[in-house]
C-alpha positions, 0 to 999 in steps of 0.5 A: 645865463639865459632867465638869470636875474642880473639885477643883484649885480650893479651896472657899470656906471661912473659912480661904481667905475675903477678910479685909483684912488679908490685902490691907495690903501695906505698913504702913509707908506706915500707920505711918510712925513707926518704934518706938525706945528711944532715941527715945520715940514710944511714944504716937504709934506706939500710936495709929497702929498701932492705927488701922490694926489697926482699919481692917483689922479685927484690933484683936483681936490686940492689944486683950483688949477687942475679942473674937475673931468666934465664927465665925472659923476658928482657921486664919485666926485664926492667919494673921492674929495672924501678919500682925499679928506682922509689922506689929509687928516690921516697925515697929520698930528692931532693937534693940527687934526683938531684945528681943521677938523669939519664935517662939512668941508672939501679937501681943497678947503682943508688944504687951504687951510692948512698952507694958511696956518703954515704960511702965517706961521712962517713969517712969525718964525721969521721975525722970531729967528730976527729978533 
């Protein structure tokens, strides 16, 4: 419309481009199993969450081997490592929650963090189950 002032609408740019990610609002449904110390499905929950990390294209945020897009935005970057967060602590109990819980973290730090206890674990259990 000529003389409209267009400038109350954003130009499309990457920080404000469809990403599918941005779209997953339940990821529960996705990842049904919930993470737990005391009730190691560990493997499983892995599998399932990178799954869904691959479908919505954010392996990346947990994956060093899967490289960020050259042309990603850090804006939108840091969005999704953001919703990548909320995926991780939304799909664990509360007590892991706390353990991991940082405000100045990554999702690939939490996901570290995350297999580490896991994996010290497993071979607790193993000398446990030995013995």
């Amino acid at each position: 419309m000529a003389g409209s002032d267009d400038s109350e609408y954003p130009h499309p740019t990457l920080v404000n481009a469809y990403h599918p990610a941005l779209n997953a609002t339940n990821v529960n449904a996705l990842i049904p199993l919930t993470l737990d110390v005391d009730n190691v499905q560990y493997s499983p929950w892995a599998t399932l969450f990178r799954n869904t990390a691959k479908v919505y294209m954010v392996l990346n945020h947990i994956d060093p081997k899967v490289t960020k897009p050259k042309d990603m935005d850090d804006d939108l970057w840091d969005r999704l490592d953001a919703i990548v967060l909320q995926w991780l602590y939304g799909t664990i109990l509360k007590d892991l929650l706390l353990k991991v819980l940082d405000d100045n973290t990554s999702a690939m730090d939490i996901w570290n963090r995350l297999c580490k206890i896991f994996q010290d674990n497993k071979g607790t259990r193993v000398v446990l189950l030995e013995n």
